[in-house]
C-alpha positions as CSV (number, residue, x, y, z in Angstrom):
1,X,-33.3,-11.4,-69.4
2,X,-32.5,-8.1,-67.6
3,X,-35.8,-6.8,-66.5
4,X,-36.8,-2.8,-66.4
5,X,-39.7,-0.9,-64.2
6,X,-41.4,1.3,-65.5
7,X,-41.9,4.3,-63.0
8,X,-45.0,6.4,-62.8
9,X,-44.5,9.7,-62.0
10,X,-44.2,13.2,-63.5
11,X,-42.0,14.0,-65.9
12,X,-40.4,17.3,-67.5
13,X,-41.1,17.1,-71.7
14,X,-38.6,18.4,-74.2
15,X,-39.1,18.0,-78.1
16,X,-36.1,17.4,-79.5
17,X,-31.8,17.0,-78.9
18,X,-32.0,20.6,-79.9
19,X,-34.1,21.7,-77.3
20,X,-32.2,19.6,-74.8
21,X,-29.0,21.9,-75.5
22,X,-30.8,24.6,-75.2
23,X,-32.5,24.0,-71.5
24,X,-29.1,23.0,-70.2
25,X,-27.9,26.3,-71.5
26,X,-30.6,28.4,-69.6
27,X,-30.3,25.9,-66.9
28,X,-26.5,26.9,-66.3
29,X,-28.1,30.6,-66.1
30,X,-30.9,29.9,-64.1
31,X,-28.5,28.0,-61.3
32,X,-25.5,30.4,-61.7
33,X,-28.7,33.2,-60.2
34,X,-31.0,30.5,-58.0
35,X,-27.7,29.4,-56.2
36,X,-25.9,33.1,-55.6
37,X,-29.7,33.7,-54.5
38,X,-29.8,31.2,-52.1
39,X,-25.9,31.8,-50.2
40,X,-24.9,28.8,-52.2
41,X,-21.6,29.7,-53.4
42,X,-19.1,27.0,-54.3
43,X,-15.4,27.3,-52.9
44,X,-13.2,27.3,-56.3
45,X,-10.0,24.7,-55.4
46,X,-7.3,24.1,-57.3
47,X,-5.5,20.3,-56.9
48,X,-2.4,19.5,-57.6
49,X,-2.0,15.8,-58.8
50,X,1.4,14.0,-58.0
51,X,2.0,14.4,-62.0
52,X,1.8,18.1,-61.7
53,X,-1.8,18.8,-63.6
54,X,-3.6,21.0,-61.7
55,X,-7.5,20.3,-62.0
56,X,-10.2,22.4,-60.8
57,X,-12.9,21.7,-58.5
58,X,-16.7,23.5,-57.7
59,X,-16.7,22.0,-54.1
60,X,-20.5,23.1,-52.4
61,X,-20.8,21.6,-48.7
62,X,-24.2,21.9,-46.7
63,X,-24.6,24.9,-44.7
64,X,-25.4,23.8,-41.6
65,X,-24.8,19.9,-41.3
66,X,-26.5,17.4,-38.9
67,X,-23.4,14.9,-39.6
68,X,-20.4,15.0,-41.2
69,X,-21.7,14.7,-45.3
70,X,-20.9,12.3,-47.6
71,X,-18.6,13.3,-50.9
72,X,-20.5,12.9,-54.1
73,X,-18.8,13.6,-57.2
74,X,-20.8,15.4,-60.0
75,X,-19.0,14.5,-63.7
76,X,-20.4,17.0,-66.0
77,X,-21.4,16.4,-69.5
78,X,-20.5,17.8,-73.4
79,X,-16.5,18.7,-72.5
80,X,-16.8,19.1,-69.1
81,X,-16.1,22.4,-69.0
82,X,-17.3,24.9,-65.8
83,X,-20.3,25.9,-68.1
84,X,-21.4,22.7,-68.3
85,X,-21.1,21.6,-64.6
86,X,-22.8,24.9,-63.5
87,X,-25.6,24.3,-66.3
88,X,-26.2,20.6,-64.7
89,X,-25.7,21.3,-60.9
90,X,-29.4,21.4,-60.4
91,X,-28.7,17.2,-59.6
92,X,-26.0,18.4,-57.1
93,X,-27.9,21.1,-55.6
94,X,-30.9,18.4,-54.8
95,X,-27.8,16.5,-53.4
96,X,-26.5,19.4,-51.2
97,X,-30.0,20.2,-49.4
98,X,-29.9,16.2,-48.6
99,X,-26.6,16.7,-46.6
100,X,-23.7,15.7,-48.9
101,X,-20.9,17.4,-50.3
102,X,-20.5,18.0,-54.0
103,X,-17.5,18.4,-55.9
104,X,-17.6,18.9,-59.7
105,X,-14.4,18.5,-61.1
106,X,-13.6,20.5,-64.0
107,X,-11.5,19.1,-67.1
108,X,-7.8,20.2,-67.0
109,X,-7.2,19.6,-71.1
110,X,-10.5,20.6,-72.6
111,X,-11.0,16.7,-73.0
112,X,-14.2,15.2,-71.3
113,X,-13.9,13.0,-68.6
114,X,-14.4,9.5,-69.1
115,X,-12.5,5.9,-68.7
116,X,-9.4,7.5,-70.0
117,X,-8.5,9.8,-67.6
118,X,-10.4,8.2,-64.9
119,X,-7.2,7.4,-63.2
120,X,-7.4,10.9,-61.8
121,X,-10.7,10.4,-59.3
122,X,-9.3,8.2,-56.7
123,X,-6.2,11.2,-56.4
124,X,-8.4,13.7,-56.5
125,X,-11.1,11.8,-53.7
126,X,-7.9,11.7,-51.6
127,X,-7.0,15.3,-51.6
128,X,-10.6,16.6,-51.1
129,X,-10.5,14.1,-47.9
130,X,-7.5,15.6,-46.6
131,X,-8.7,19.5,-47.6
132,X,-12.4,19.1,-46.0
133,X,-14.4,17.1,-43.0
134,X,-15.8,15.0,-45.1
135,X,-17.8,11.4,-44.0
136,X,-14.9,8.6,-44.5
137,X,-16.0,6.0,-46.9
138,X,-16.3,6.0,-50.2
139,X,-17.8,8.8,-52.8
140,X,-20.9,8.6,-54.6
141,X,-20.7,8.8,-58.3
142,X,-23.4,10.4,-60.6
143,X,-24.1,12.8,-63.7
144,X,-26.8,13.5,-66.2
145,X,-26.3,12.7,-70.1
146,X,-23.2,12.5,-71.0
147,X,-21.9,12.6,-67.6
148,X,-24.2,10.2,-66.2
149,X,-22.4,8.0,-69.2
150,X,-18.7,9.3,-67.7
151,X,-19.6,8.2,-64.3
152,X,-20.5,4.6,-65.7
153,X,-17.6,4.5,-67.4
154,X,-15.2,6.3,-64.6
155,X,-16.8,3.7,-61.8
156,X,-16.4,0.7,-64.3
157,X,-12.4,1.2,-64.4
158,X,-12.4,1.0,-60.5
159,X,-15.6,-0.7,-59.0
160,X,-13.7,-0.7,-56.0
161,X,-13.4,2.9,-55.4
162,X,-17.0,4.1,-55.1
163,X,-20.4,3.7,-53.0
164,X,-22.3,3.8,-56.4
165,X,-22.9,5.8,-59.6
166,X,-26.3,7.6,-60.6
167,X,-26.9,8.4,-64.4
168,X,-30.0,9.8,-65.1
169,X,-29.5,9.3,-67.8
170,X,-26.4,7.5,-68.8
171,X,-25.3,4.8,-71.3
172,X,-22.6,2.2,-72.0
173,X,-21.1,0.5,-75.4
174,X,-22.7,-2.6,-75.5
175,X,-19.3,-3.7,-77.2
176,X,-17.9,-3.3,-74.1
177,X,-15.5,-5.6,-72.1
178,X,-16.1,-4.6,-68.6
179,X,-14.1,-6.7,-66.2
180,X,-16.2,-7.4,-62.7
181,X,-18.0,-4.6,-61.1
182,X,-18.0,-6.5,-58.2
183,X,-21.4,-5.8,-56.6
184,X,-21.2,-1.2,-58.1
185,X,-24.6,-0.2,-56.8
186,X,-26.2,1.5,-60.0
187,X,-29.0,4.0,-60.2
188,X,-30.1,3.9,-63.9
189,X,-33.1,6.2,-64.9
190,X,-33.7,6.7,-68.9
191,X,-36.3,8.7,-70.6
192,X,-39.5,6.9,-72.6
193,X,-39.1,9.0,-75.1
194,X,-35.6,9.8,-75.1
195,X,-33.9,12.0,-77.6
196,X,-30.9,10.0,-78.7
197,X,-32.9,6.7,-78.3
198,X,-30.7,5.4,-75.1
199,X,-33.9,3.6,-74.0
200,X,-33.8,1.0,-76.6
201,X,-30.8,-0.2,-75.6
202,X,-31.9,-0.1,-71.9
203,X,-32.6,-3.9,-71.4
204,X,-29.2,-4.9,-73.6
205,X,-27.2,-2.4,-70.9
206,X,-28.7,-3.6,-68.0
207,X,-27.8,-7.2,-68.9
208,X,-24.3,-6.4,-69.3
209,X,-24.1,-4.5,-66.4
210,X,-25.6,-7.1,-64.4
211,X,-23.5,-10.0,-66.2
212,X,-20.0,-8.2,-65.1
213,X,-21.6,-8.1,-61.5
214,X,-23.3,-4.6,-60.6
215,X,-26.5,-4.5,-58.9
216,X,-27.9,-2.3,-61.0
217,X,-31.8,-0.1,-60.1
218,X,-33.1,1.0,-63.5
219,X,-36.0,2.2,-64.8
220,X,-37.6,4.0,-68.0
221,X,-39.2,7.1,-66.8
222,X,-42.9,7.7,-68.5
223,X,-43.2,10.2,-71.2
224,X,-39.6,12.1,-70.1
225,X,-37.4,12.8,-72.7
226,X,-33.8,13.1,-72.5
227,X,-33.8,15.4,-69.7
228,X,-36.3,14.9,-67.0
229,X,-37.5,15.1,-63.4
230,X,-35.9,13.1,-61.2
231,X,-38.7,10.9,-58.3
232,X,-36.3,12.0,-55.5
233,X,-38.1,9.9,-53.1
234,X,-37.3,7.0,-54.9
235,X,-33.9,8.0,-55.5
236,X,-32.9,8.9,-51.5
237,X,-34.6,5.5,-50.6
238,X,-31.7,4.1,-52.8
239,X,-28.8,6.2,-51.6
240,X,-29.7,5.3,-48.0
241,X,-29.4,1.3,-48.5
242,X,-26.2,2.2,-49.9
243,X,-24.7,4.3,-46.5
């Protein structure tokens, strides 16, 4: 049996799905001023994949790095539309003052990102290498909600291609037939009290996870609800093992 912490820590409450809609929506306002506020502009990039689609990217790097930072890749949730990955790039701004590079990858077609276009990533990973000093290795994964499930889903398709995948929180089908993850770090963090009930199925996902061969790190956050506060300590103690 798959076997889940429990964390103790702080977390953020919200009553309801309903509310959870609405805090991303006044989160997407409260970064679009806290990040102009702070000089943190993003760069707004336009790739061109070999097929011709043009997709656009939200690409933040660190101001002033010690090193040469690590790419991250922040999949947005709902459609993945720009207000959405400006309503969630609180996880990526976190990110960003820990020395990586974000890039939030907009959807071309309207249509969220998940395993069926998830052929795109390793193009796009390639032409943000060759646009920008970036750390060579690999690219971290991660997303919240929705995206968080995305990025399982993305990673899943191509194990191969990524350093690991954080969903705080995320979810997978349990009907589904994942081939071999073939050792995917995972960083899994769902709410106690979870809005859409994704922590009952916690222990089931982990199994599976761990059955096609991730090492998966999860844990049910205390109290949180479907959005929540992330233990960041906890969290950069895991992204370092992985570097």
């Amino acid at each position: 049996m798959a076997f889940v912490a429990i964390l103790r820590g702080k977390s953020r409450l919200y009553p309801n799905a309903v509310a959870n809609m609405k805090i991303l929506q006044n989160l997407g306002i409260f970064w679009a001023i806290a990040l102009a506020s702070a000089g943190l502009w993003s760069a707004e990039e336009f790739l061109v994949l070999a097929d011709g689609t043009e997709v656009k990217v939200l690409f933040f790097e660190p101001q002033e790095p010690l090193q040469t930072p690590p790419l991250a890749l922040l999949i947005s949730g709902g459609s993945s539309n720009e207000f959405m990955a400006r309503a969630q790039f609180w996880l990526g701004k976190e990110l960003l003052n820990r020395g990586w590079a974000i890039a939030v990858p907009i959807s071309p077609d309207g249509n969220r990102f998940s395993a069926d276009n998830s052929a795109l990533f390793p193009e796009l990973i390639k032409l943000l290498h060759a646009s920008h000093g970036l750390k060579a290795g690999k690219p971290l994964l991660l997303g919240i909600s929705s995206g968080g499930s995305a990025a399982l889903a993305i990673a899943a398709r191509n194990p191969a291609a990524y350093l690991g995948v954080v969903a705080t929180p995320g979810r997978i089908d349990l009907d589904s037939s994942l081939g071999s993850l073939n050792g995917l770090p995972i960083y899994l963090r769902i709410g106690e009290q979870d809005s859409f009930r994704w922590n009952r199925r916690m222990d089931a996902m982990v199994e599976l996870l761990q059955l096609a061969g991730a090492r998966v790190e999860a844990a049910i956050v205390p109290g949180a609800r479907h959005i929540f506060k992330l233990d960041w300590d906890n969290l950069e103690t895991w992204l370092t093992k992985l570097q």
